[in-house]
Every structure is written in structure tokens, then in C-alpha cells.
N, C-alpha and C positions, 0 to 999 in steps of 0.2 A: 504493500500500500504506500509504504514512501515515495515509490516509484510513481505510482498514480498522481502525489502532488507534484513533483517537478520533473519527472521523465516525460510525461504523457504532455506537456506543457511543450517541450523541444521538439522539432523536426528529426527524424532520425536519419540524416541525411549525409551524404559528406557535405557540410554545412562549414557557415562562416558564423563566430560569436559573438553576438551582439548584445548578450544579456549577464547580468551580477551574478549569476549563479552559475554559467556555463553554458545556458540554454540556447539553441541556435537558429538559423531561419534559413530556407533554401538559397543557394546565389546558383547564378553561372557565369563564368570563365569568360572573363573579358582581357582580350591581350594588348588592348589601349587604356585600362583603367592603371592606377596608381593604387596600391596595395596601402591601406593605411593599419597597421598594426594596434593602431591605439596606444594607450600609456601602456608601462612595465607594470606597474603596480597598481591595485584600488582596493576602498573601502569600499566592498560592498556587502548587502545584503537581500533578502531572499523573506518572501511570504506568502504563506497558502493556508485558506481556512476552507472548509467543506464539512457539508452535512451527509449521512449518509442511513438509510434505513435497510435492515435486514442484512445484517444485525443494524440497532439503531447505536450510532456515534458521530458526534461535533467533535471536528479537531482545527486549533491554530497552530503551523509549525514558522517558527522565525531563525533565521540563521544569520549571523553576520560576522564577517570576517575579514582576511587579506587575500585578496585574489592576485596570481604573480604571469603574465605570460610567457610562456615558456621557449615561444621558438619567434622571430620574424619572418622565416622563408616564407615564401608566396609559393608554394607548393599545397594540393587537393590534399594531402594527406596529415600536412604537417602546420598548415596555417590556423591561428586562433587556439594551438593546445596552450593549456596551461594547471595551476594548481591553486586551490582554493582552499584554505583552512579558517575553521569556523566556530563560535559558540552556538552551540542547538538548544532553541529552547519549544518545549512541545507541550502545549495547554489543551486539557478536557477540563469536563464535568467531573472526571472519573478519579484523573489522575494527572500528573505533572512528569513531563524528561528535563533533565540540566544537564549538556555536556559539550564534548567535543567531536566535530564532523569533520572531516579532511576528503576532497574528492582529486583527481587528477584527469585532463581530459589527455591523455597520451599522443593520441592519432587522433584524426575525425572519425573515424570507425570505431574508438576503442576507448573507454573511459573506466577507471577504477574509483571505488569510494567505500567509506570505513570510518563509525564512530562507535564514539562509549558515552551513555548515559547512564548518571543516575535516575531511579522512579521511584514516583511515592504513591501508592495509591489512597485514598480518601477515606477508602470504605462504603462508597454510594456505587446506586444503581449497577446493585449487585455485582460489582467489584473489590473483591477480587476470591472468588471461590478455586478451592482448592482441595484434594481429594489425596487419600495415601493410596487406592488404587490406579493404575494405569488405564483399567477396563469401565471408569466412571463415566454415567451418560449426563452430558452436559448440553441436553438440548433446551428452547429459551424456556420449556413450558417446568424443568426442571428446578432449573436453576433460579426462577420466578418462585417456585413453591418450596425455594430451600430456607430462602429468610434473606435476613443482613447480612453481610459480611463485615471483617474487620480491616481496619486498618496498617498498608504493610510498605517495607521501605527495598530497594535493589536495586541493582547494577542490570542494563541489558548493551549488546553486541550485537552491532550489524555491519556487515561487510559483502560487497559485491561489486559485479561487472556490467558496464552495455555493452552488447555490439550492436552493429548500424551500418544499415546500407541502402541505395536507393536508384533506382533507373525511371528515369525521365520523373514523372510525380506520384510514382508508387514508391513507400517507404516499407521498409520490413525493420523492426528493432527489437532486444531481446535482451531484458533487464534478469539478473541473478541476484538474489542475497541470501545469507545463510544468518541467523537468530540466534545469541545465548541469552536466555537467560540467568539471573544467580541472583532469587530472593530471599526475605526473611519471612518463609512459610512454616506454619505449624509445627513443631514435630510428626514428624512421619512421613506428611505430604508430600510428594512425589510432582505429581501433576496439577495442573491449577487450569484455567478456562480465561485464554486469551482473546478478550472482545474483538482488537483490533486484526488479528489475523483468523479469528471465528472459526478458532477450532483448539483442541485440549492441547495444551506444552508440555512439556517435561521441564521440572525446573533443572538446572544446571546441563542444561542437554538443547541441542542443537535442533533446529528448523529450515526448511530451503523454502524458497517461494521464488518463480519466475514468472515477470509477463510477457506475454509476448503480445505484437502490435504488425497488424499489418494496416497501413496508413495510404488514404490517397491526399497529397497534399492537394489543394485546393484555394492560391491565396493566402488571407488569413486567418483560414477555416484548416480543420485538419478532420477529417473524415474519417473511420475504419474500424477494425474489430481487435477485441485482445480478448486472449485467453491466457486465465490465470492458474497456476499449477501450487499446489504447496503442500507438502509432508514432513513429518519429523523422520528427521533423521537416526535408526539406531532403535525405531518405537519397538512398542511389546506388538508382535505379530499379531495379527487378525484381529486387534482392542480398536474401537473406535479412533482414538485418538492417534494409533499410527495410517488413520487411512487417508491415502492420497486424493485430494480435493482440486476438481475440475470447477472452472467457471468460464463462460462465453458469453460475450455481448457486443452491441456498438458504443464507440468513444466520437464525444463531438468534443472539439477545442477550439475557441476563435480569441484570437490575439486583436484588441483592438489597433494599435501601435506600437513602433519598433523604431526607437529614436539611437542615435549615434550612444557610443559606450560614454561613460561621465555624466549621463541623464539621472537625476534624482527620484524620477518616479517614472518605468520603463515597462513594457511587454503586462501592460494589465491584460487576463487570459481568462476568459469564464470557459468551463469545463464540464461537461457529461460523460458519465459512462451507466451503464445499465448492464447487466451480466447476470445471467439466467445456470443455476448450478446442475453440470454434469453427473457428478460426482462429490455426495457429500451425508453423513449418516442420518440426518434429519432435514434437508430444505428439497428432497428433491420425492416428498410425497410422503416418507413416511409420516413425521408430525408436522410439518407443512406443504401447501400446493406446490407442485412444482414449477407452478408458474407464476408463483411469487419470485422477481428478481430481487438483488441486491440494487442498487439505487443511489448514486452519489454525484450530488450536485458542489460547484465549487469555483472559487475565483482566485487567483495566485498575480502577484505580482514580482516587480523587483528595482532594484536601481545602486546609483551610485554615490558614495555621501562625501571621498576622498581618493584623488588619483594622483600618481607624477607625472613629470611632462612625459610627453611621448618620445 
């Protein structure tokens, strides 16, 4: 879902960067244009708020940082990489993240990214239940008739890759990350019921999730479908909570404007996606319709607050 707030916001294109956070917008190859690099350095930062039902979650994530670029060459593969390190800060109803986010766009094809937060959860809206069995059923009608939950503090881990490609104005992109958890759950408790990736964790144990997007760009509309995969890694075989989770749907993104790099307020983007579950132990008929999607509406922007000359 990280992915969803500012991957799904980028062109996945071999692209030119125009945006505080690394986000890009399609160019072509002009052999009379003057390659302008931009500054070495900026302050910048990054925001994304979205509503989302089934499961229901409000998230603001804010990131701000030192952005460095990394190469001048006027070369398709090598132009506009750079490195971005960052304070994250990630606001719910639920719970709170405070940490550090570092991403690196290597290639235009290829970008890496890795942070560590601390979390605190609240104790509300049945956050944050947790179970000493692996094989616990955590569906909403459950975990609704289980009561309150209490209040709990930890550290999580996320770390991944895109790749990106694109021929003429079809986009194909393909976000990875893998999840640790490490909280301060009960004695015994093993697993807990992770709202945001809606589906059981393992605490101290590893999660993957990829989306994948195939994109027709369109302007500054971006059109297309993604399907999302996520499993724990290492689970207790045939338990709910190691099972591999399918979702598919359409994604709309429309970027109002795209002003030169050092703008203070850049790439405002409202954003749709809807995704109907493949694969998942309660949304796809047993204790709900299966034609109940997931549902997440949302607006992200970005800009710049500090740069050096160029």
C-alpha cells in the first residue's frame, strides 16, 4: 500500500524527474533541447492522504528530506537518478509511524527504497488484536465481536524495488517490498491482524507484497489495472494467515500540474483505484460478497522548500 501512495502517482516510464519525491512524467528525446539537470541538492518533501473502505482506513503519510542528484549525463537510462533521504511520518485514527525513509532512483528502470519506523498503536477501532495461535480467524465480523483492544508500542521494516518500462504510452511497473514486524505483544502472541495490509502477521517474521500496474498513459490522466499479491513469508502451512492474497482492479491518476523542480507546491494528483479480491479467506464470498471491492480514494502532492544553484 505504500506503493499505492506515491508509486501509483509516477509514470512508470523511462521518465524525466520532475517531482520532490522522485516521481516522474513521460518526455521524448529531443536532440535540439538543452538538458537542464536542475540543482544538486533540495529540501524537499512529499504528501499523501487517502480514504479507503474494505477494510475501512484514513491514512496521512508526510516525508521530508534531502534529495541529492546523482548523475548529469543526458543519457534515457541515466538522466534524473538520484537519492532521497527522509523523516516519515505516518498519521491514522489507529495508530502513528516516526522514522527514517531513504529511496535511491539508480536507472530510470530501477529504483530501491528502505525504512525503519517506530509504531504506536492507540488501542481504537479494534486495533491492534493479536492471537498466540497462527491458525486464528481474523475476519471483520470476528474481530468486531472480540471487544477492545489494548494499547501497544514497535518497531516495523520495509524494504523494496520498482522496475519500469514503457513502449510508446503503455506502461508496465512492478513495485516489491518485504515487512518486519517487532512489537510489544502479549505474552505468547505470535500473530496479530494487520489492518493496513488486511490480512494476519507474524510478529517478528516477514511479509512480501507486490503490485503490479499495467498503465496506458494518457496526458495527465494515467489509466490501467494493478494486481496486488501479498503473503507471509515462512507462515504455518494451510492456517489462514499464510494464505497468498490476490486482488485486481482499475487505477485512475490525474496530475493537475507539473511545474519546473524548486516549485513549493508541485504534481497535486487525485487518485482511484478499486480492486475486487481473487484470492483471500473471507472477502471473496465466504463472510462477504464477493463483489464487494476494496475502494481507495486519494490526493498526494509534493514540492520544494530548499535547493542549491544548479
Amino acid at each position: 500500500m505504500f506503493a499505492l501512495l506515491f508509486a501509483l502517482l509516477s509514470t512508470p516510464a523511462l521518465a524525466q524527474d520532475r517531482g520532490a519525491r522522485g516521481d516522474d512524467v513521460a518526455f521524448t528525446q529531443d536532440d535540439d533541447a538543452v538538458y537542464d539537470a536542475g540543482p544538486r541538492d533540495r529540501l524537499s518533501y512529499t504528501n499523501a492522504t487517502f480514504a479507503r473502505v474494505n477494510p475501512l482506513g484514513f491514512v496521512d503519510l508526510f516525508r521530508i528530506g534531502w534529495k541529492r542528484r546523482l548523475s548529469q549525463k543526458d543519457s534515457l537510462l541515466s538522466r534524473d537518478t538520484y537519492a532521497f533521504t527522509a523523516v516519515n511520518v505516518m498519521a491514522t485514527p489507529a495508530y502513528s509511524r516516526l522514522g527514517l525513509y531513504s529511496e535511491a532512483q539508480l536507472l530510470a528502470i530501477f529504483r530501491i527504497f528502505a525504512e525503519v519506523n517506530s509504531v504506536g498503536y492507540y488501542g481504537t477501532f479494534d486495533q491492534i488484536m493479536s492471537w498466540d495461535d497462527p491458525t486464528a480467524v481474523f475476519s471483520d465480523q470476528t474481530i468486531a465481536a472480540r471487544g477492545s483492544s489494548s494499547p501497544t508500542t514497535g518497531w516495523v521494516v520495509n524494504a523494496g524495488a520498482t522496475l519500469r518500462a514503457a513502449v510508446g504510452s503503455v506502461a508496465v511497473r512492478s513495485t516489491a517490498q518485504v515487512t518486519r514486524y517487532d512489537l510489544n505483544l502479549p505474552d505468547g502472541d505470535v500473530v496479530f491482524y494487520d489492518q493496513f495490509w488486511d490480512r494476519l502477521a507474524p510478529d517478528r517474521g516477514w511479509m512480501v507484497l507486490n503490485d503490479l500496474d499495467v498503465l496506458l498513459l494518457a496526458g495527465s490522466a494515467r489509466i490501467g489495472v494493478r494486481h496486488t499479491f501479498s503473503d507471509e513469508i515462512g507462515g504455518t502451512p494451510g492456517t489462514d494467515g499464510s494464505l497468498a492474497q490476490h486482488r485486481v482492479g482499475p487505477l485512475l491518476a490525474y496530475q493537475f500540474h507539473d511545474k519546473p523542480k524548486g516549485t513549493a507546491f508541485n504534481q497535486p494528483t487525485a487518485f482511484l483505484v478499486c480492486q475486487w479480491w481473487a484470492q483471500h479467506p473471507y472477502r471473496t464470498g465466504q463472510e462477504q460478497p464477493a463483489g464487494l471491492p476494496l475502494i481507495a480514494v486519494g490526493f498526494a502532492f509534493n514540492g520544494d522548500l530548499m535547493r542549491s544553484n544548479p
